[in-house]
N, C-alpha and C positions, 0 to 999 in steps of 0.2 A: 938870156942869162939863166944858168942851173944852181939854183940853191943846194942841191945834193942832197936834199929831204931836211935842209933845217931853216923852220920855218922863221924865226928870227932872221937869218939870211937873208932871205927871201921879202923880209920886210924892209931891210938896208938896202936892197937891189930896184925897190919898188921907190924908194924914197931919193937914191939914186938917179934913177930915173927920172922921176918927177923935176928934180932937181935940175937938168938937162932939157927939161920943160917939154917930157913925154904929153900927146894927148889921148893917146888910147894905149890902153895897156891889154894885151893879155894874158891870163892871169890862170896856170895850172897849180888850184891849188896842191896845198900838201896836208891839211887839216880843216874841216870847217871853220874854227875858230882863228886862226890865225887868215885863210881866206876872207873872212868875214872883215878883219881889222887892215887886211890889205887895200881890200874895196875901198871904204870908209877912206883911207888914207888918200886913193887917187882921186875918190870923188870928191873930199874936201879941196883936193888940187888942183880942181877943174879939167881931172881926164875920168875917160869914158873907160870903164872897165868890159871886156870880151872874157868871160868865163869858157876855159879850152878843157874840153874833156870830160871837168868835172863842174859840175854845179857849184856854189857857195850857194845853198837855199835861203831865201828872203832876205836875199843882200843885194846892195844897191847897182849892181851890174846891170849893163844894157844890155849883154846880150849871152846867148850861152850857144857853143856851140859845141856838136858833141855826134855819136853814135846814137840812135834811139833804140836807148838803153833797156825799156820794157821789150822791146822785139829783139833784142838779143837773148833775155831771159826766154823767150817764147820760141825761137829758134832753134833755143836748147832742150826746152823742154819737149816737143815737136822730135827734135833728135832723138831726147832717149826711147820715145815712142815706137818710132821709127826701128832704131835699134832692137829694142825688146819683140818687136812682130819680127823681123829679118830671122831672129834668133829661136824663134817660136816660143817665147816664154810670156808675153803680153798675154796670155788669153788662160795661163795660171798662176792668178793673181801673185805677179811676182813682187818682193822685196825690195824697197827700194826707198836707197840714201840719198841726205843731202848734204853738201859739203860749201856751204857760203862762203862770201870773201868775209868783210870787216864790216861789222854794224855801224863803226865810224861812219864807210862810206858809202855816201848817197847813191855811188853808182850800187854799190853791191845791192843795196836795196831795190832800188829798182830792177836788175836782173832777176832779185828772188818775187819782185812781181810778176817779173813776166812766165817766170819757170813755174809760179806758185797756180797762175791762173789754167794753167795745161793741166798740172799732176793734181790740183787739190779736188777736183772734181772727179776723178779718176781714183781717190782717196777714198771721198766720200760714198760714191756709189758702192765700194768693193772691188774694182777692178785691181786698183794697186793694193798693197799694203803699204806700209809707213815702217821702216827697221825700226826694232826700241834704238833711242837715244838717237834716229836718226836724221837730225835735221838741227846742223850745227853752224854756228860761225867763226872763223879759223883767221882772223886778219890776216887774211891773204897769205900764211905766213904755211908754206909747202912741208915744215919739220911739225907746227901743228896736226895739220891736216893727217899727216901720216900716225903720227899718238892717236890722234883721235876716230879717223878709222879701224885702225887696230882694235880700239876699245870696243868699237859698233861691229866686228866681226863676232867678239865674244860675246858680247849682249847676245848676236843673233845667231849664236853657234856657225856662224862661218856661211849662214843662207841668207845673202844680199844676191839680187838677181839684177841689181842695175843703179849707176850711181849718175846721181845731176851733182857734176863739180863743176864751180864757176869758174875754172878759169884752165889753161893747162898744166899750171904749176900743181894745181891740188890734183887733178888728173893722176902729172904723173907721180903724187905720195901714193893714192890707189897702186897704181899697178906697180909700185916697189912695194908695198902691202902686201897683196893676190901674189906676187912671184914668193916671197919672203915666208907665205901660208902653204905656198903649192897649190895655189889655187888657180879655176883657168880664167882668161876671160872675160870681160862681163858688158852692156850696154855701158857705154862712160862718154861722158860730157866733156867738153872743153872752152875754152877761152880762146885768145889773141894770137892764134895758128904759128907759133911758136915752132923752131925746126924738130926738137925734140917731140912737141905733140903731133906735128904730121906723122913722124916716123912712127911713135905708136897707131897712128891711124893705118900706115900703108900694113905694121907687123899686128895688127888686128889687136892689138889690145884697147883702142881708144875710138868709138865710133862716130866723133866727129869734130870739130873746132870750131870756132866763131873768129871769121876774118873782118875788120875792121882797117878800112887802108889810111895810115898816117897820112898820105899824099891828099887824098879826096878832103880830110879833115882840116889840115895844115892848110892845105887851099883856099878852102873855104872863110876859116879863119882868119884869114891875109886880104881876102876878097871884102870883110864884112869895115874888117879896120881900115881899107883905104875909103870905102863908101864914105864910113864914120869922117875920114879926114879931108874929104872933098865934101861934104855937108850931102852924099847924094844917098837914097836909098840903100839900105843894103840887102843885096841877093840873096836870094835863099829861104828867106823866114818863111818857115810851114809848123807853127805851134808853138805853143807856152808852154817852158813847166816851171809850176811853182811860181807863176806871175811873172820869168821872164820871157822875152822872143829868143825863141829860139831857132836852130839852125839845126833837125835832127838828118843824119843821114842813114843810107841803110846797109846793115850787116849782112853779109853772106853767111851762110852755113856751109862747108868746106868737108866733105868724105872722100874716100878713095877714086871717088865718082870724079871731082871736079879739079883737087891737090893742084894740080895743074898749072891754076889761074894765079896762084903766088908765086911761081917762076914769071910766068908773064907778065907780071905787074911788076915784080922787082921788090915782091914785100921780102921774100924767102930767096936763097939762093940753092938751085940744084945742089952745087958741091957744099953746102951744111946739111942735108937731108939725104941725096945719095950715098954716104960712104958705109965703107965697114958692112955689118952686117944689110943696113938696110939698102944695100945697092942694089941687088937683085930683085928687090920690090919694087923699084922703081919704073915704071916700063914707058 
């Protein structure tokens, strides 16, 4: 069932359920607080709650399964590294922005741990600098992100040498920003390899994505609830977070290098990614 982001919905759906004498649910929240009141409601009804995606933190879920989400951050931030030596600007002390998801959500947090544990040290020694104003959070929200870059260009007279955006939506406000200033270029992050953020990857504005495959996730998930309903183990568990078992799997990091492997898996389809302009990058 898709509550379509309302989270009352979502609790008629769960109740629903119940009601049909669901024993395991799984449960993508839409809010901690209404996740938290969903749990509570299955667990009073004697089903086992599977948190997909996202955490509900210190709710009564068995289990969580999900992307291990600090190594996403850390993948990213490893990227703009990466980016910034390819570009030769890592070695003077380049500028460099942060563009968060939502402080709401848990995952964005954890991404900004894993990104924070690369760049903060790289901070602190003097390698990087830190933009004024530049380390914001933008609920995920792409029309955000783009005001609020804008801002951090003028703060910084228009010297950002490399941007960690979590995800490719906010990616691509940056580079409608940089085109928008005339400007070229730069080290840039991304998220959930999205056909629009490959395309910036192949046409060089976007130096890399974070792939996460629905399939390997959804499996898993499906894997953990039948264990749950034949009373047997379930597969997978390698870690806690936040007190519960979890189920973390691992993200790829995704450049012009590798693009490839989302045709082959069937996240991404060639004909959303080859056309128009960027058909000829395609090789």
């Amino acid at each position: 069932m898709n509550a379509h982001a309302d989270p009352q919905k979502q609790k008629n759906q769960a109740q629903q359920c119940l009601a049909q004498g669901a024993k395991v649910i799984l449960l993508d929240q839409l809010d901690p607080i209404s996740g938290a009141s969903i749990t509570n409601l299955a667990v009073a009804g004697g089903a086992k709650v599977i948190d997909y995606d996202r955490l509900v933190v210190h709710s009564k879920a068995s289990y969580y399964v999900s992307f291990n989400n600090v190594t996403v951050g850390k993948l990213q931030g490893n990227g703009l590294v990466a980016g910034l030596k390819a570009k030769g600007t890592y070695s003077k002390h380049p500028v460099i922005a942060q563009l968060n998801g939502d402080i709401k959500d848990n995952n964005a947090i954890l991404f900004k741990q894993g990104y924070d544990s690369v760049l903060n040290p790289l901070f602190k020694n003097g390698t990087f600098k830190k933009a004024k104003s530049g380390d914001q959070y933008t609920e995920w929200s792409a029309t955000k992100a783009r005001t609020i870059f804008d801002s951090m260009l003028v703060r910084n007279g228009n010297k950002i040498n490399g941007v960690l955006a979590a995800n490719d939506g906010l990616a691509g406000a940056v580079v409608a920003s940089l085109k928008a200033h005339g400007l070229k270029p730069l080290p840039l992050t991304g998220q959930d390899a999205t056909p629009t953020g490959v395309q910036f990857i192949l046409a060089g504005w976007q130096t890399g994505t974070v792939y996460k495959s629905v399939r390997l996730e959804a499996n898993a998930a499906a894997a953990a609830a039948i264990a749950i309903l034949k009373g047997k183990p379930v597969p997978g568990v390698n870690g806690k977070v936040s007190g519960t078992k979890s189920i973390l799997l691992a993200p790829v990091w995704v450049t012009k290098a590798n693009y490839k492997l989302l045709f082959t898996d069937g996240f991404v389809k060639r004909s959303q990614v080859c056309v128009g302009a960027y058909k000829k990058l395609c090789k």
